[in-house]
BALOBA-1460 file (C-alpha; in Angstrom, 3 decimals):
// residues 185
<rec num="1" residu="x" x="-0.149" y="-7.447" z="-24.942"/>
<rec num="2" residu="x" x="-1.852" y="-5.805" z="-27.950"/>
<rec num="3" residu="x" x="-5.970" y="-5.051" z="-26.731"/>
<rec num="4" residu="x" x="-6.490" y="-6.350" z="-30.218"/>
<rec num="5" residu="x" x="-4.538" y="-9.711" z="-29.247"/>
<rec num="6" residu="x" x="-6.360" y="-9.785" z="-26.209"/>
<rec num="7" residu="x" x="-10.110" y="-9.672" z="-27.519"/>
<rec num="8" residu="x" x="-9.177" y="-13.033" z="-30.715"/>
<rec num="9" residu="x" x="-11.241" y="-15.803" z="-31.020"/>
<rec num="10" residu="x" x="-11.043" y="-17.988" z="-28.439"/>
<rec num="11" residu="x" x="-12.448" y="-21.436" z="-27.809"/>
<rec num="12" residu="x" x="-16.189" y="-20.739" z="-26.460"/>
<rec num="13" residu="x" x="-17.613" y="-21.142" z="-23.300"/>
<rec num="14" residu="x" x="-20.839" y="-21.326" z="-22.062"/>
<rec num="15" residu="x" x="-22.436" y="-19.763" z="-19.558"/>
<rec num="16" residu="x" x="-22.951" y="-22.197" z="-16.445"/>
<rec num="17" residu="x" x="-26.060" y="-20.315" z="-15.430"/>
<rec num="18" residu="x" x="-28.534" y="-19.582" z="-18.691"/>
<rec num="19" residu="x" x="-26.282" y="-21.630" z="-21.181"/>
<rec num="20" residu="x" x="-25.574" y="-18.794" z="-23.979"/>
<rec num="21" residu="x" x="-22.328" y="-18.181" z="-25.056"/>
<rec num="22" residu="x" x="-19.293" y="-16.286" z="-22.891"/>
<rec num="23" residu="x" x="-18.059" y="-13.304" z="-24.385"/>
<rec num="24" residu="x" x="-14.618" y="-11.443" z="-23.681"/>
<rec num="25" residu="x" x="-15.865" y="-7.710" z="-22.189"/>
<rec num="26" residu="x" x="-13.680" y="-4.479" z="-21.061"/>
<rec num="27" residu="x" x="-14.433" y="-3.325" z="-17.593"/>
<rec num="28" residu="x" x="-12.828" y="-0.379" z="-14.995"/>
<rec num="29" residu="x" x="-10.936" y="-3.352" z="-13.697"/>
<rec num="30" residu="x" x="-9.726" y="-4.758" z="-16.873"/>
<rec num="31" residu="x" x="-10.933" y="-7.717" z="-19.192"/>
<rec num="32" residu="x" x="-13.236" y="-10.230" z="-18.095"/>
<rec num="33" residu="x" x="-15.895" y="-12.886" z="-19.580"/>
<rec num="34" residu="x" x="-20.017" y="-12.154" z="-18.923"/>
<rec num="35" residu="x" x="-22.876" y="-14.082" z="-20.454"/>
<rec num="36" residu="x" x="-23.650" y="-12.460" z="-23.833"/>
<rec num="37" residu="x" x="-27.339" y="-12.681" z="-22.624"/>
<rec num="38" residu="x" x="-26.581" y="-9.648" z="-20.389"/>
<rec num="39" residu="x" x="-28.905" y="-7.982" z="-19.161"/>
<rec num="40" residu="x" x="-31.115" y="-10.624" z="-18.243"/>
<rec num="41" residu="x" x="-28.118" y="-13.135" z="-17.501"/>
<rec num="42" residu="x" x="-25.214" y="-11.318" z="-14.734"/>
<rec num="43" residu="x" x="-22.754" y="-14.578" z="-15.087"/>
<rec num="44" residu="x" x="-19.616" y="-12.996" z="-15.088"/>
<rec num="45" residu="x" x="-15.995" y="-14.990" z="-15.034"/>
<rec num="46" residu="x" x="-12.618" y="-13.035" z="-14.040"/>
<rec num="47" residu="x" x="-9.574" y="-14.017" z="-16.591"/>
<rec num="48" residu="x" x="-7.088" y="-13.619" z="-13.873"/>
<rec num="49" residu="x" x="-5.741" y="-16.939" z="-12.527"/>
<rec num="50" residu="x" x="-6.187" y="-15.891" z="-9.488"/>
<rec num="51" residu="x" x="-8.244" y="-12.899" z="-7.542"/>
<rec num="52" residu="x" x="-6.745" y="-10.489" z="-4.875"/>
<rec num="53" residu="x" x="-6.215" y="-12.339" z="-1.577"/>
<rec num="54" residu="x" x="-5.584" y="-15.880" z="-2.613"/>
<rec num="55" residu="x" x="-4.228" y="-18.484" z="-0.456"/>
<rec num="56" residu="x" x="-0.817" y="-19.324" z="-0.820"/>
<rec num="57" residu="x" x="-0.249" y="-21.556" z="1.841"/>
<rec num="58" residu="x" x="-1.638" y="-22.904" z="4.992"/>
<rec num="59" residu="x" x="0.655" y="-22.827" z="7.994"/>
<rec num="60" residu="x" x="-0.333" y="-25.250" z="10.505"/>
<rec num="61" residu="x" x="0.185" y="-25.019" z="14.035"/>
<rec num="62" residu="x" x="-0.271" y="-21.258" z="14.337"/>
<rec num="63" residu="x" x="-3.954" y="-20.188" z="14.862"/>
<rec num="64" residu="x" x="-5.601" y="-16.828" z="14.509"/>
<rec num="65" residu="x" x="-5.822" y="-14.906" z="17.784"/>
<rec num="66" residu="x" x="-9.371" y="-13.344" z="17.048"/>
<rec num="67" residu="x" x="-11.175" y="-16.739" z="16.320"/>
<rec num="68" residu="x" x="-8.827" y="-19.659" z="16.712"/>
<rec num="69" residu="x" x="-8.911" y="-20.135" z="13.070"/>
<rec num="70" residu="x" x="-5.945" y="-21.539" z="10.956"/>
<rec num="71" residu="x" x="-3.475" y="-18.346" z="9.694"/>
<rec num="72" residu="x" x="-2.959" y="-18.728" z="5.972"/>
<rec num="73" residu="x" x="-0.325" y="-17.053" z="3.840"/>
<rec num="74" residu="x" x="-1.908" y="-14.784" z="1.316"/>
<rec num="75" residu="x" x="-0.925" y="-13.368" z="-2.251"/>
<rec num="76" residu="x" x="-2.352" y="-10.015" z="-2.363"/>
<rec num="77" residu="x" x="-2.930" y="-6.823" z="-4.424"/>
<rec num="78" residu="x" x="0.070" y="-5.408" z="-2.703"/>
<rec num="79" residu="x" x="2.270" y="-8.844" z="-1.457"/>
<rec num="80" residu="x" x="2.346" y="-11.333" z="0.433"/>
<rec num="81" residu="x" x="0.336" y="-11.116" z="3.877"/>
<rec num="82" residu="x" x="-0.727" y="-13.844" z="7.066"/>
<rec num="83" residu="x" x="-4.202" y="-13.593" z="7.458"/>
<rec num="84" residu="x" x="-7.035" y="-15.653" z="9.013"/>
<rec num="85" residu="x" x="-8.421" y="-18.139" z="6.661"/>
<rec num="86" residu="x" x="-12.107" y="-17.614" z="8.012"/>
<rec num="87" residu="x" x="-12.298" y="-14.352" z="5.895"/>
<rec num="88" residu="x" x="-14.414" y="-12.330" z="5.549"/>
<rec num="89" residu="x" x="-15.772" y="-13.814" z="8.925"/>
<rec num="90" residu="x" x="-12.819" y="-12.817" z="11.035"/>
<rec num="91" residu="x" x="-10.569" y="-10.027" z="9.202"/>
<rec num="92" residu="x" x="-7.493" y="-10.728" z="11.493"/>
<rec num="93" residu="x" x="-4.388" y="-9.751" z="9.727"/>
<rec num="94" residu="x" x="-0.834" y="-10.043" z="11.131"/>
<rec num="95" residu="x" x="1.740" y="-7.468" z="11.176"/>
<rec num="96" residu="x" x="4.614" y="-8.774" z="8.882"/>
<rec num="97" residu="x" x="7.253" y="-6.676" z="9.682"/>
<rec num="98" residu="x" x="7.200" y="-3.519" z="12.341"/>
<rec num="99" residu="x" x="7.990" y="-0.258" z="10.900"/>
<rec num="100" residu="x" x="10.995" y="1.214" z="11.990"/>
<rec num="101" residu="x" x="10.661" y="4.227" z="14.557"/>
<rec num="102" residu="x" x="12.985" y="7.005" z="14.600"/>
<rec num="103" residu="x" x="13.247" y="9.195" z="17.726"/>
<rec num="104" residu="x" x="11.441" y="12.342" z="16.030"/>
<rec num="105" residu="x" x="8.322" y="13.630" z="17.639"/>
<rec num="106" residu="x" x="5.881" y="14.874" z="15.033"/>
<rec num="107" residu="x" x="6.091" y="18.217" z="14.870"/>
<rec num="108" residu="x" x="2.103" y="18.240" z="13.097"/>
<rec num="109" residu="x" x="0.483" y="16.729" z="16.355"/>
<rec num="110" residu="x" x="3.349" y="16.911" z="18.939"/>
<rec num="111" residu="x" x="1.532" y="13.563" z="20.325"/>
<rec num="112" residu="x" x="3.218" y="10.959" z="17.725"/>
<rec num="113" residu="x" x="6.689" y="9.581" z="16.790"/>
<rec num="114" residu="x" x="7.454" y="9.499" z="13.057"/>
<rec num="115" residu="x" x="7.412" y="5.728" z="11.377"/>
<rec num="116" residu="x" x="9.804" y="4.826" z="8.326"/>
<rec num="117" residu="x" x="6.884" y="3.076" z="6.142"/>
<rec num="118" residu="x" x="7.293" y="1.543" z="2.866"/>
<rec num="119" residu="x" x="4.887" y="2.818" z="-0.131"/>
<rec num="120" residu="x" x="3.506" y="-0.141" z="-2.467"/>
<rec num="121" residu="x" x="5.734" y="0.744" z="-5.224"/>
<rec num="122" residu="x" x="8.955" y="0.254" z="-2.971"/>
<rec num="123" residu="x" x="9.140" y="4.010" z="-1.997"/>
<rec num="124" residu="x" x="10.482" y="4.923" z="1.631"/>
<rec num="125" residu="x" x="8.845" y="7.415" z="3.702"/>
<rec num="126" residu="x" x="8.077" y="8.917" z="7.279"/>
<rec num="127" residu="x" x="4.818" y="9.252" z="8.631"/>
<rec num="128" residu="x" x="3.134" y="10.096" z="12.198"/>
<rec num="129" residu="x" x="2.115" y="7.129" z="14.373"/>
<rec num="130" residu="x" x="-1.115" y="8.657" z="15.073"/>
<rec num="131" residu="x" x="-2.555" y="8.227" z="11.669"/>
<rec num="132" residu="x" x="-5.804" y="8.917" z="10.543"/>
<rec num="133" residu="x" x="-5.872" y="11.686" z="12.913"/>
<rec num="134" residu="x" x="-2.556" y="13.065" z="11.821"/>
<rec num="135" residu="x" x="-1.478" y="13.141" z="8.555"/>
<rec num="136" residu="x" x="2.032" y="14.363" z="8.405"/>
<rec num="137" residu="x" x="4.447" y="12.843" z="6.182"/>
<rec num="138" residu="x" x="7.847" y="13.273" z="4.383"/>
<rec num="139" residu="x" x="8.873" y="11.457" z="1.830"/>
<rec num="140" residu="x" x="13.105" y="12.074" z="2.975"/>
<rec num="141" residu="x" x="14.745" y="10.688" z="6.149"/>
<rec num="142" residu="x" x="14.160" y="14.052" z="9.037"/>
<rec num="143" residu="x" x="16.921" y="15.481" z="10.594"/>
<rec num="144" residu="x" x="17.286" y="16.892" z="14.259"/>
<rec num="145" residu="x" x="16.756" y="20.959" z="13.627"/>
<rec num="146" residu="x" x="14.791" y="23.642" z="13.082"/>
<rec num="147" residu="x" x="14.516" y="26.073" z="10.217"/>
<rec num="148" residu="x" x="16.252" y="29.633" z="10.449"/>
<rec num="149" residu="x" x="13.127" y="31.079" z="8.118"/>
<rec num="150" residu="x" x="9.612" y="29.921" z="9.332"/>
<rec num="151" residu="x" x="11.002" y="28.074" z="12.599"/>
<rec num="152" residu="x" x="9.216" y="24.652" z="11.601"/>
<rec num="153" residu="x" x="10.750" y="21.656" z="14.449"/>
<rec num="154" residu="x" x="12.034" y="19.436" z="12.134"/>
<rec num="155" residu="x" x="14.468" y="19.256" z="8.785"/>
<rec num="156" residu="x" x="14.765" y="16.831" z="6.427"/>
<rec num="157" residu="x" x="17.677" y="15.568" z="3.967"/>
<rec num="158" residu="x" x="17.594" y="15.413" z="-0.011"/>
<rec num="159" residu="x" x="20.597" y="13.823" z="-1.608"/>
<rec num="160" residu="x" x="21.174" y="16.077" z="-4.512"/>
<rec num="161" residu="x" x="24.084" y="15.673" z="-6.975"/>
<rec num="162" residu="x" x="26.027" y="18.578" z="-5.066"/>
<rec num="163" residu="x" x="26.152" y="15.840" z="-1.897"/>
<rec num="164" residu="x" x="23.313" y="15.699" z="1.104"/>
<rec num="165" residu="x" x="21.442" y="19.268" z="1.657"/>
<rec num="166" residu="x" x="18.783" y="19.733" z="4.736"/>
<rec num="167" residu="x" x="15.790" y="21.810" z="3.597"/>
<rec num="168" residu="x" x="13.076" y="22.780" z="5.935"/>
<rec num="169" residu="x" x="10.288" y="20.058" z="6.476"/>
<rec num="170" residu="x" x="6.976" y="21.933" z="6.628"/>
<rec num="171" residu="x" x="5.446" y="22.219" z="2.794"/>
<rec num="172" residu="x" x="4.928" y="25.426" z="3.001"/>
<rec num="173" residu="x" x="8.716" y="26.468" z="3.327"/>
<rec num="174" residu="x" x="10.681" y="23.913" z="2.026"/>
<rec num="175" residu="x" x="14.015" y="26.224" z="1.645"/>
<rec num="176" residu="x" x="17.095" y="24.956" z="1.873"/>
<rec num="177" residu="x" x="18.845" y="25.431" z="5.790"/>
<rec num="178" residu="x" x="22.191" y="25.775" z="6.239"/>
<rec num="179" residu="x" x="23.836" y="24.647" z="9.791"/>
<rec num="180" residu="x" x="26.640" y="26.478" z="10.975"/>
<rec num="181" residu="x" x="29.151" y="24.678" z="13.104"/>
<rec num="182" residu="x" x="29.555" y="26.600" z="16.228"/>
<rec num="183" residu="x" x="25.394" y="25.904" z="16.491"/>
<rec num="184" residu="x" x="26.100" y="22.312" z="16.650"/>
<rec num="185" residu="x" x="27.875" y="22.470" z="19.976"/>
């Protein structure tokens, strides 16, 4: 939508607070309509239909562990999540689905396992269990090995046009590993 589409005439509103007229403004967060008696009037209106976190659904029967509140299904900034409906009271949020753990130790912390995780744009990558205090993370599935030039524990597998091709894991390397076959027995 053209910004010049966006900020047209449009029937007026008032403000519910002082009375004066709404006006369409720009903020970080996109378009939105405030009181045009700003500053002394803060009335402020989103144009979204509806804001981050909205209820969806109630699903009855199934209460919130935390507080014994009712679990809700929520549409939020990044899907669709069960929370509890008391928020911001109780902040209870179930897991929706588990992520997937591969049987790779990471080789950052050596106390971890590597998770497949799922970016919010779709993405697929691997990170240590023990996060925040370990931060590893590759964004291609690891492979069993280490690397013939720097030694790093752990390889991982790019799909290039030339067919799959295991490159070393740690950033800092990165170059490509060959694996000979009489090391694989």
């Amino acid at each position: 939508m053209a910004k010049a589409a966006l900020f047209t005439a449009r029937p007026t509103e008032r403000c519910p607070d002082c009375g004066a007229e709404l006006v369409i403004r720009s903020g970080q967060h996109g378009p939105f309509l405030g009181c045009s008696q700003y500053p002394r009037c803060a009335y402020i209106k989103p144009l979204k239909q509806h804001a981050d976190g909205h209820i969806v659904t109630v699903l009855e029967g199934q209460t919130c562990p935390a507080c014994q509140g009712t679990l809700v299904l929520r549409q939020g900034r990044y899907g669709m999540f069960i929370g509890c409906s008391n928020y911001p009271v109780c902040d209870y949020i179930a897991a929706t689905d588990k992520p997937d753990e591969t049987a790779f130790t990471c080789p950052q912390c050596r106390t971890g396992n590597l998770v497949q995780r799922t970016s919010r744009f779709g993405k697929t990558f691997y990170a240590c269990d023990a996060y925040p205090r370990c931060r590893f993370v590759v964004n291609f599935k690891p492979v069993a090995g280490e690397c013939a030039y720097c030694r790093f524990p752990l390889l991982i597998e790019k799909n290039t046009s030339r067919g799959a091709i295991l490159y070393c894991a740690d950033k800092r390397c990165g170059k490509p590993v060959t694996v000979k076959e009489n090391d694989e027995e």
